[in-house]
N, C-alpha and C positions, 0 to 999 in steps of 0.2 A: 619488964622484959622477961625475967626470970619465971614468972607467973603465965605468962603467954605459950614460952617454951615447955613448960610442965604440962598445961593444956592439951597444947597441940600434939605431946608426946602420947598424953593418956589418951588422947580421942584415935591416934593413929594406933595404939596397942589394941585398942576396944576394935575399930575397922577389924584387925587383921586379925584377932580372934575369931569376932564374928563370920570371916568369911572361911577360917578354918573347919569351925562347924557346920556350917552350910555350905560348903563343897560338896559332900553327897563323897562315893569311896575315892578313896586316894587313887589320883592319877595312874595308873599303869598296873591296876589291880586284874589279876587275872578273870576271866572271864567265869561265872559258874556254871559247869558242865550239865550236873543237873537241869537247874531252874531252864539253861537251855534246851535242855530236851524236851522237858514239861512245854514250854514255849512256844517248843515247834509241833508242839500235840505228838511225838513218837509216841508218849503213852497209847495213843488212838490203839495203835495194832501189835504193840511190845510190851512185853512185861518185864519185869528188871527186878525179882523178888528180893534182891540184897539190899535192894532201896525200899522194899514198900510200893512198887508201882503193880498196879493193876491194870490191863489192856483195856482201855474204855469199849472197843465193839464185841460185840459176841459171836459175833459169826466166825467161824474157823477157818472159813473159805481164805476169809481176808486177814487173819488174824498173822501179823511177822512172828520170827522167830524169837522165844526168849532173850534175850542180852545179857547171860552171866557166860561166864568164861569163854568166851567171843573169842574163835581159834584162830583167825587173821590177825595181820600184822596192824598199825596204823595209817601205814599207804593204802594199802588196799582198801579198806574202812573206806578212808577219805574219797574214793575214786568209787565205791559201789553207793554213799550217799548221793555227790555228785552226778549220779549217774553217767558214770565215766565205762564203768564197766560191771559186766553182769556175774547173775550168782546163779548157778545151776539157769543158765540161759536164759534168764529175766534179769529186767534194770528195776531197783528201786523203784517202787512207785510213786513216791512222793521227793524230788530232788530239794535234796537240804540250803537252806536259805539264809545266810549270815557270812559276817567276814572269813578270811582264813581264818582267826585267832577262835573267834565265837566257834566254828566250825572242829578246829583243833579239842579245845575243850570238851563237847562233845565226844569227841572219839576217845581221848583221852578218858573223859569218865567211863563211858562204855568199859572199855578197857581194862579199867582197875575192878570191874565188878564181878566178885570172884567168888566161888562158893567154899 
């Protein structure tokens, strides 16, 4: 009996290891603002030199505005991705695609990118 118990203790610690490791990040781990923006390709027409990011097109025409010290609030941000509202009489071109939270994070990184 004793021997079964010890068993079935050590097989059930090994399970719960095992799935501690292979959970992948912990539950309620915040989003990364970055890797989001690479994700959604902003690099395409934004450069972010505090990061290292380079504007993949070369055309000027279509090329966004740098993203360092980004002089809007967070609302605003959120609502001209969205394409909720415009900026000098244009919407976003491309309306950002992810949860609130995913979306927050972006802005949030934008934000702290400061020279």
């Amino acid at each position: 009996m004793k021997q079964t118990l010890g068993f079935t203790l050590s097989v059930l610690i090994a399970v719960v290891l095992l799935a501690m490791l292979y959970s992948g990040p912990a539950a309620g781990a915040a989003p990364d603002g970055k890797a989001l923006f690479l994700a959604q390709k902003c690099n395409m027409c934004h450069n972010v030199p505090t990061a290292g990011i380079e504007r993949t097109v070369k055309s000027e025409k279509t090329a966004g505005p740098d993203l360092v010290n980004v002089k809007v609030d967070a609302a605003t941000l959120g609502k001209v991705l969205r394409r909720q509202q415009d900026v000098d009489g244009k919407k976003h071109p491309k309306e950002i695609k992810g949860s609130d939270e995913e979306i927050n994070a972006v802005i949030t990184w934008i934000l702290a990118q400061k020279k």
